[in-house]
py3Dmol code that shows the C-alpha trace and the ligand (Angstrom):
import py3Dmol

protein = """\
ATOM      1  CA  UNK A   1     -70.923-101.733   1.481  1.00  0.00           C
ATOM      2  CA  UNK A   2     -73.481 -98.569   0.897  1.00  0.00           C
ATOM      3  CA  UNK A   3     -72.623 -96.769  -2.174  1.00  0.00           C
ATOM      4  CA  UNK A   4     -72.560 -93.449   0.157  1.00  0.00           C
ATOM      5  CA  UNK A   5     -70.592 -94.348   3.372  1.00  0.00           C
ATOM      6  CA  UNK A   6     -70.322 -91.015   4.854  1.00  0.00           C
ATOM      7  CA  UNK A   7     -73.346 -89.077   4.445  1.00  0.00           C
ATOM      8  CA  UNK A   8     -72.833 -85.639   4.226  1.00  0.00           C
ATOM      9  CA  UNK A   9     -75.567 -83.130   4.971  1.00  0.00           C
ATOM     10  CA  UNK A  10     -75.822 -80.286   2.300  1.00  0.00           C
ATOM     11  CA  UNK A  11     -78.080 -77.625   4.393  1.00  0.00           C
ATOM     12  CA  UNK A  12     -74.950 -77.446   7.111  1.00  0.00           C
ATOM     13  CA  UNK A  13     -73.016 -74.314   5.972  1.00  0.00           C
ATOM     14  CA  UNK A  14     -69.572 -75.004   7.029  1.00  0.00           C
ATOM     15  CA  UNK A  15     -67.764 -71.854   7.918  1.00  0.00           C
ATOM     16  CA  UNK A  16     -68.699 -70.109  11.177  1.00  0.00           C
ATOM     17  CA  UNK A  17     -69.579 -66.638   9.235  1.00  0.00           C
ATOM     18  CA  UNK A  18     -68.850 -64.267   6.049  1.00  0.00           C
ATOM     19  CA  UNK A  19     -69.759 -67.291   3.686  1.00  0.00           C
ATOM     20  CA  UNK A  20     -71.245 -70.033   2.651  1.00  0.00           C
ATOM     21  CA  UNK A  21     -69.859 -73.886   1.875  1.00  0.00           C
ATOM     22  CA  UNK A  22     -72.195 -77.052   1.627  1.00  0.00           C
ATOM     23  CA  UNK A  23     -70.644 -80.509   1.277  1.00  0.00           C
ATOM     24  CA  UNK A  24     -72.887 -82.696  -0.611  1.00  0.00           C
ATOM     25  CA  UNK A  25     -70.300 -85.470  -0.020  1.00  0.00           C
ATOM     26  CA  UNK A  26     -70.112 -88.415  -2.589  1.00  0.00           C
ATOM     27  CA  UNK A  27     -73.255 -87.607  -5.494  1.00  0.00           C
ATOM     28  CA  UNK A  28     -72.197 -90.410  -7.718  1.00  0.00           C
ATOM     29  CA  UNK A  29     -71.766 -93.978  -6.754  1.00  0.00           C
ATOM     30  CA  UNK A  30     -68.026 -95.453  -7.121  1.00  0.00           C
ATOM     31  CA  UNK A  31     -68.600 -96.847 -10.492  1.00  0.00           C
ATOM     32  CA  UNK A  32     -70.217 -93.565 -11.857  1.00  0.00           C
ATOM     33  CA  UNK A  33     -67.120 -91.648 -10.331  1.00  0.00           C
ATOM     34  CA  UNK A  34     -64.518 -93.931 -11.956  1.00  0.00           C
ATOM     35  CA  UNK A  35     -66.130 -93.906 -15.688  1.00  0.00           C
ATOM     36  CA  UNK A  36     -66.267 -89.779 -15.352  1.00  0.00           C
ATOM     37  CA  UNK A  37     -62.807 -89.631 -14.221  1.00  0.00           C
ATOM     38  CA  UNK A  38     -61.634 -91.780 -16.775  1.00  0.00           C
ATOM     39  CA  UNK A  39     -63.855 -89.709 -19.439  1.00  0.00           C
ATOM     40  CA  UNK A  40     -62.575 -87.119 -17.862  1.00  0.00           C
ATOM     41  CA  UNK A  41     -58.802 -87.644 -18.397  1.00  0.00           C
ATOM     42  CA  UNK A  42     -58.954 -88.426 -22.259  1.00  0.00           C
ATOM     43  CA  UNK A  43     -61.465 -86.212 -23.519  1.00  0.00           C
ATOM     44  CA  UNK A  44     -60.725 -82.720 -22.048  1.00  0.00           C
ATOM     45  CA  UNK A  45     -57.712 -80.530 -23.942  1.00  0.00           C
ATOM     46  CA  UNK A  46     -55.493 -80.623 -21.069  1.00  0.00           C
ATOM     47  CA  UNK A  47     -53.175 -78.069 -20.642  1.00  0.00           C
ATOM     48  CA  UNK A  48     -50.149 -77.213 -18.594  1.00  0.00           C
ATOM     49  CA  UNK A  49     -51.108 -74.477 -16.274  1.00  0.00           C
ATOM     50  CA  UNK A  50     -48.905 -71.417 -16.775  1.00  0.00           C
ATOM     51  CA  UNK A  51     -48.492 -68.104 -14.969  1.00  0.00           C
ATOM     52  CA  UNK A  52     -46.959 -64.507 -16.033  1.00  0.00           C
ATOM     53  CA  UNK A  53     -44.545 -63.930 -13.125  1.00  0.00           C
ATOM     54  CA  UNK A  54     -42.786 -60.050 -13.665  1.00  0.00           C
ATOM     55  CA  UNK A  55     -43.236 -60.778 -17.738  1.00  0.00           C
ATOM     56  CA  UNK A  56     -41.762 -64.050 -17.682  1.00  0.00           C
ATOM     57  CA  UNK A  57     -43.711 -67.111 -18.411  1.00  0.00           C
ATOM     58  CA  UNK A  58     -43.648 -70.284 -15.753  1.00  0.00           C
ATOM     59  CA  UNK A  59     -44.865 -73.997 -16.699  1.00  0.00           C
ATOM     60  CA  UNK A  60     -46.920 -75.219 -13.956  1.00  0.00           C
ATOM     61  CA  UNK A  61     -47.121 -79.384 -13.672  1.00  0.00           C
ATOM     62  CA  UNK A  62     -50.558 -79.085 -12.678  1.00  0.00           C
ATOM     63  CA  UNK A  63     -52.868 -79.005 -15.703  1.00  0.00           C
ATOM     64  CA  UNK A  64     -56.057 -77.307 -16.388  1.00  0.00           C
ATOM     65  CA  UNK A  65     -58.849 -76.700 -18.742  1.00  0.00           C
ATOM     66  CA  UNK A  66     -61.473 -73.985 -19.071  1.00  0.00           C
ATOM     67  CA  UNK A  67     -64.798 -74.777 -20.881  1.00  0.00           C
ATOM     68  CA  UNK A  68     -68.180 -72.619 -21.346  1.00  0.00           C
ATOM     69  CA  UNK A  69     -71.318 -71.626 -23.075  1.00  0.00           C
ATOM     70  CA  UNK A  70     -69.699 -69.462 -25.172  1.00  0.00           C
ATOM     71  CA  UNK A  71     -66.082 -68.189 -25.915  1.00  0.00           C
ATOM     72  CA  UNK A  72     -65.680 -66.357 -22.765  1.00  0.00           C
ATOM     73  CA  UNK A  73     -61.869 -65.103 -22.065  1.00  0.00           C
ATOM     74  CA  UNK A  74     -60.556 -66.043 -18.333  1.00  0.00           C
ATOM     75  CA  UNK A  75     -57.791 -64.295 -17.169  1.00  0.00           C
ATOM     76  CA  UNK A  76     -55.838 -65.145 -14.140  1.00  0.00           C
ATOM     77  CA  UNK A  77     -51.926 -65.366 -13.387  1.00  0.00           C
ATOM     78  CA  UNK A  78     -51.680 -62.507 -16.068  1.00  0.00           C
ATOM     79  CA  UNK A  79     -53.145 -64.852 -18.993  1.00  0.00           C
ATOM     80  CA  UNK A  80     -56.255 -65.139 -20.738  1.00  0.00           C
ATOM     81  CA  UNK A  81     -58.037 -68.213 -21.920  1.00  0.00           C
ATOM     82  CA  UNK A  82     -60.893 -68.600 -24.083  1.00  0.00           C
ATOM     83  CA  UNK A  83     -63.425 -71.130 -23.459  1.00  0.00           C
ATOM     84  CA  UNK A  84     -63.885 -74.498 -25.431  1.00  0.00           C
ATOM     85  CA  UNK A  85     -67.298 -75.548 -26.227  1.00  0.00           C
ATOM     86  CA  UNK A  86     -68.644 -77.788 -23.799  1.00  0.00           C
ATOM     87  CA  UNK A  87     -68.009 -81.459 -23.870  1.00  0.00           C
ATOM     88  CA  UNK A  88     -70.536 -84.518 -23.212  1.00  0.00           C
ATOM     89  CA  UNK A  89     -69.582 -85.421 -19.964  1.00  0.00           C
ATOM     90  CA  UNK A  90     -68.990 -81.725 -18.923  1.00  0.00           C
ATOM     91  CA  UNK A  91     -72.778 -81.033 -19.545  1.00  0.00           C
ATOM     92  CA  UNK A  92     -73.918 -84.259 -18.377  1.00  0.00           C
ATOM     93  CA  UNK A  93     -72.530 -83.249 -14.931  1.00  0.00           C
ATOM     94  CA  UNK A  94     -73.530 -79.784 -15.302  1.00  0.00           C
ATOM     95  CA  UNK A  95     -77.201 -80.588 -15.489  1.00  0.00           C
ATOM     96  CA  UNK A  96     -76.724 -83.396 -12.214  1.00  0.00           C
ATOM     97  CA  UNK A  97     -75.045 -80.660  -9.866  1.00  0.00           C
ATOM     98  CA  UNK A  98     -77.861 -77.855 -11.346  1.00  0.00           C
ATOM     99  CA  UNK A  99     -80.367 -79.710 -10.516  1.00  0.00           C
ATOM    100  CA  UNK A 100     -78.505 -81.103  -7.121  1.00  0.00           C
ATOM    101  CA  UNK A 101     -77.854 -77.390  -6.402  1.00  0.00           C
ATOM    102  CA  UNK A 102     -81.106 -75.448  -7.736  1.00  0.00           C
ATOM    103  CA  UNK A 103     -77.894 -73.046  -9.004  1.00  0.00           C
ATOM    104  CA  UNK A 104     -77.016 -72.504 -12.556  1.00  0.00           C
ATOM    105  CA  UNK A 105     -73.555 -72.136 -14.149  1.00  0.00           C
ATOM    106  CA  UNK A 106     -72.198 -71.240 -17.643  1.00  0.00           C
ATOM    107  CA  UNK A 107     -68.224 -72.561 -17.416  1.00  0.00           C
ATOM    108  CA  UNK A 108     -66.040 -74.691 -16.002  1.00  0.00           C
ATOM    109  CA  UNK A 109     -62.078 -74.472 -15.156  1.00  0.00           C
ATOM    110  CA  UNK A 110     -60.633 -77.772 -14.602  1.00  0.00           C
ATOM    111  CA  UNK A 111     -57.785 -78.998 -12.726  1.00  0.00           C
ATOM    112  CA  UNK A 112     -55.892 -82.050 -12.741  1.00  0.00           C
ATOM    113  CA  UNK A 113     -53.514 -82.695 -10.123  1.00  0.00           C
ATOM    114  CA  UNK A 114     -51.335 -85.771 -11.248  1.00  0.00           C
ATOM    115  CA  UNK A 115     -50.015 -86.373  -7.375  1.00  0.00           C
ATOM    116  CA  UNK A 116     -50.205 -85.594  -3.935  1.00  0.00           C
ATOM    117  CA  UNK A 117     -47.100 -83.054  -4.517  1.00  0.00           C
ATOM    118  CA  UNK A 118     -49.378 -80.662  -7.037  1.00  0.00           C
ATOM    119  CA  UNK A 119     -51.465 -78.633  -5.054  1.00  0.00           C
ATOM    120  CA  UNK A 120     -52.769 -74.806  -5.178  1.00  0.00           C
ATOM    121  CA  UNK A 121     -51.659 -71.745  -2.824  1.00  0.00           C
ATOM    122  CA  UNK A 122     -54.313 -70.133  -0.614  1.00  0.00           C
ATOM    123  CA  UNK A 123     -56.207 -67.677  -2.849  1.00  0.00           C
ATOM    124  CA  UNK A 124     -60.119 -66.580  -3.427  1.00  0.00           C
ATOM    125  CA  UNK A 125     -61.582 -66.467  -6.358  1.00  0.00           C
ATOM    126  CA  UNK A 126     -62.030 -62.947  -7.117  1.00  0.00           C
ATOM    127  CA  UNK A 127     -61.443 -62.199 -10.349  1.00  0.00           C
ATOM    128  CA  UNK A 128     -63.044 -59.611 -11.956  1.00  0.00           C
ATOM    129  CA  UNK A 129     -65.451 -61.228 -14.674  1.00  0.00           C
ATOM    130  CA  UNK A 130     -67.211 -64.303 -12.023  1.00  0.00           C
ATOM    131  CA  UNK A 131     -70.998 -63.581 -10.944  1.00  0.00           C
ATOM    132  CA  UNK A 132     -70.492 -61.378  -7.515  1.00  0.00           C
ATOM    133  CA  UNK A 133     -71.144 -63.644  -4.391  1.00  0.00           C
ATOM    134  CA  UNK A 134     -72.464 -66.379  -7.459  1.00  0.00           C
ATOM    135  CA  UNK A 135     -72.349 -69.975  -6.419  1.00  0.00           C
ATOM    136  CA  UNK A 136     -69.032 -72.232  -7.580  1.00  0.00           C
ATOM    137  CA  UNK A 137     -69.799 -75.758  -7.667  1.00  0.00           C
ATOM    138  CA  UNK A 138     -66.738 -78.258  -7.074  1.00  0.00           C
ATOM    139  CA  UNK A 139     -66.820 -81.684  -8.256  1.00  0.00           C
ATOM    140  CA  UNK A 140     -63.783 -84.111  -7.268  1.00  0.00           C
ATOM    141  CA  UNK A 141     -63.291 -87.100  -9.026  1.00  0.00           C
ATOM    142  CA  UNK A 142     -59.938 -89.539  -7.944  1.00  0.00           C
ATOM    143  CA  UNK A 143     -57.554 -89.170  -5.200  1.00  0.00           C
ATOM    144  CA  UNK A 144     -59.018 -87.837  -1.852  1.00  0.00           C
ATOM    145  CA  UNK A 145     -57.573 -84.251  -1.143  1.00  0.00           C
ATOM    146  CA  UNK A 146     -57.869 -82.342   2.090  1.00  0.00           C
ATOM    147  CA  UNK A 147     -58.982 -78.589   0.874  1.00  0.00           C
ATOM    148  CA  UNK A 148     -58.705 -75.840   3.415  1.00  0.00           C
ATOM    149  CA  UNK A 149     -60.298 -72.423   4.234  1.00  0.00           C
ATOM    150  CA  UNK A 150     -58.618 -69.582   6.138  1.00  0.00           C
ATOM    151  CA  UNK A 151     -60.495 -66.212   7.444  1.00  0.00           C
ATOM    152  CA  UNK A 152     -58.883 -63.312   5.283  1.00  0.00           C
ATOM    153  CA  UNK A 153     -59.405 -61.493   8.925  1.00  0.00           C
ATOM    154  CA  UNK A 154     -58.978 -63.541  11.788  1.00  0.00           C
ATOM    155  CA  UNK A 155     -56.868 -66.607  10.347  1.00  0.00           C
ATOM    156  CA  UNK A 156     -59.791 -69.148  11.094  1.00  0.00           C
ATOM    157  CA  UNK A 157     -58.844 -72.178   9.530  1.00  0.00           C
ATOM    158  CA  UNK A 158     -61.568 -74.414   8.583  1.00  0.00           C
ATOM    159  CA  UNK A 159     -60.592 -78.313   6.355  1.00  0.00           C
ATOM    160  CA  UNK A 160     -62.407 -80.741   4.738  1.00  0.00           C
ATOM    161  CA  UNK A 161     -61.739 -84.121   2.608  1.00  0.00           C
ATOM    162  CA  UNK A 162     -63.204 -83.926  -0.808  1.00  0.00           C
ATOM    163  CA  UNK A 163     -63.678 -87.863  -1.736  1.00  0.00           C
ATOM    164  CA  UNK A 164     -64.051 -89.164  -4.873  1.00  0.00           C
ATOM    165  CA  UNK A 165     -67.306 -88.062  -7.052  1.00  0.00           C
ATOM    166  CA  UNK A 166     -68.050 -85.577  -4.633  1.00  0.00           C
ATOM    167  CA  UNK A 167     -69.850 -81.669  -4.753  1.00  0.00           C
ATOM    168  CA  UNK A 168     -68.974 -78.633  -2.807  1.00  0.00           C
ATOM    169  CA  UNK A 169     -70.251 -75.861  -2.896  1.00  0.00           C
ATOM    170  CA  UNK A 170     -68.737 -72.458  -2.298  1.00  0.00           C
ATOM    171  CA  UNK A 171     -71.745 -69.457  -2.356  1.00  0.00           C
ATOM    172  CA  UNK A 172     -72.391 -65.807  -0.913  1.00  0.00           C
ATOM    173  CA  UNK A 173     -69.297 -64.041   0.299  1.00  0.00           C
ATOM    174  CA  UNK A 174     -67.300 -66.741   0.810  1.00  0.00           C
ATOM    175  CA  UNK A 175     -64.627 -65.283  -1.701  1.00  0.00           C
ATOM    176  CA  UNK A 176     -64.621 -61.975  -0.125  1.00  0.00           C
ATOM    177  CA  UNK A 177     -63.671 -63.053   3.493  1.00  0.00           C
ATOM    178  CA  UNK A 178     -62.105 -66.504   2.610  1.00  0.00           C
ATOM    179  CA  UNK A 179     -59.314 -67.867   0.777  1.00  0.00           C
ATOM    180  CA  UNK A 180     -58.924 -71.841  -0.301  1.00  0.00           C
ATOM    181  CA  UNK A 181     -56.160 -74.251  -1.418  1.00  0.00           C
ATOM    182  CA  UNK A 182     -55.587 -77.823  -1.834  1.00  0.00           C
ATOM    183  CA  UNK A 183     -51.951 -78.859   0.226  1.00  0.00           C
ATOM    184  CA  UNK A 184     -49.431 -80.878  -1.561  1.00  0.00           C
ATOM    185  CA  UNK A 185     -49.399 -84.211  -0.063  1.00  0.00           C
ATOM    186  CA  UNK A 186     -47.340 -87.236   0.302  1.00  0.00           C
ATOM    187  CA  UNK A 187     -50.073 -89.309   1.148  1.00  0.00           C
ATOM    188  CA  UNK A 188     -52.088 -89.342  -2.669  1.00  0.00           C
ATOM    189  CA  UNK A 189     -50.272 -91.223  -5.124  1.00  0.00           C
ATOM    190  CA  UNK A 190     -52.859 -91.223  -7.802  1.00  0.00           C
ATOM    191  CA  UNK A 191     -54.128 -88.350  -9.830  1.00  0.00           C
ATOM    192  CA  UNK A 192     -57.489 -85.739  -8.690  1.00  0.00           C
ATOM    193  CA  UNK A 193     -59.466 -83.791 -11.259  1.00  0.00           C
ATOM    194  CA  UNK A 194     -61.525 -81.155  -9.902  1.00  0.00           C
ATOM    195  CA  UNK A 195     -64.302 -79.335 -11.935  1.00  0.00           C
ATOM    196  CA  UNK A 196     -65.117 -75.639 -10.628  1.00  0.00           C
ATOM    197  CA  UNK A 197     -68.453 -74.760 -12.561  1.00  0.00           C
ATOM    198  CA  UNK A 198     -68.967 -70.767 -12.304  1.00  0.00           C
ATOM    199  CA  UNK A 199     -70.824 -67.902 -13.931  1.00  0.00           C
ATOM    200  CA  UNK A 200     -69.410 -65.414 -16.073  1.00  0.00           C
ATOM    201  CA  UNK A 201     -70.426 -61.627 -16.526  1.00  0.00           C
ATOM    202  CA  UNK A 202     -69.761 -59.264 -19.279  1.00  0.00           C
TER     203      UNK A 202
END
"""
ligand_1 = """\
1
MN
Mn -59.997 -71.535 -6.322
"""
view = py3Dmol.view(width=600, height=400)
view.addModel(protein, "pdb")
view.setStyle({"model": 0}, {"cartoon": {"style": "trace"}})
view.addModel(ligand_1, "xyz")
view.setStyle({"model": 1}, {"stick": {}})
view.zoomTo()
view.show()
């Protein structure tokens, strides 16, 4: 078997307008992609996601993880984070999608999605302190996840499968016109950690 089984071609833009989303498909072999998951889930400070709902504070199963250049505060849900320095494997794959990209980032929020029932709601990433129109890279690592687009506008609805080891990238106005979420699933047993690299403003 080839390493890379479906090649995926990075110049097509996926959505039909407002935005911009390459698939890069799988950038790591399967051997590469199983050592940086497994890195992955015993080094990073993983965290139960929470979220300020009308002052009250809610535990989220999923967990997640925000790392950076510096000690940048995230806020979203109502909470703020402040970055951990960056670990090993986090700049290791930093530098590979950089240079994959010709894009440069200075954080990361990770998410870990234990099973097929965690998932994420349709939202953009808009908040306030991320690079206007800046690129987001997404790296997957573990269970296979359909991830969806829909047009803010028109409803468009536009999916993909991010496989294991795999880079997408989100760029332009994508988060202006677009929302994105991952659908709970009963068809992934096994865990997904995906790494959202980003640029922060002051
Ligand atoms: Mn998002």
């Amino acid at each position: 078997m080839n390493l890379f089984d479906y090649p995926a071609n990075p110049t097509l833009n996926l959505l039909p307008k407002d935005g911009t989303v390459n698939y890069f498909g799988k950038i790591f072999s399967p051997e590469e992609a199983d050592n940086y998951l497994n890195r992955l889930l015993t080094n990073i400070a993983w965290k139960n996601d929470e979220a300020n709902i009308f002052g009250k504070t809610i535990i989220i199963k999923r967990k997640v993880a925000w790392y950076g250049d510096q000690e940048f505060e995230y806020t979203y849900s109502n909470i703020t984070k402040k970055a951990l320095p960056w670990t090993k494997e986090l700049l290791e794959l930093k530098t590979t999608i950089e240079a994959e990209t010709g894009e440069t980032f200075n954080s990361c929020l990770l998410n870990l999605y234990h099973t097929g029932e965690e998932g994420m709601a349709w939202h953009s990433d808009g908040e306030k302190d991320l690079k206007k129109d800046g690129a987001i890279g997404s790296l997957s690592f573990g269970a296979e996840r359909k991830f969806s687009f829909k047009h803010k506008q028109t409803k468009e609805i536009v999916s993909m499968v991010l496989e294991h080891g795999s880079l997408l990238i989100m760029k332009g106005t994508t988060q202006t016109h677009w929302l994105h979420r991952l659908p709970p699933t009963n068809a992934a047993h096994q865990a997904r950690v995906n790494l959202t690299f980003r640029t922060i403003v002051f």
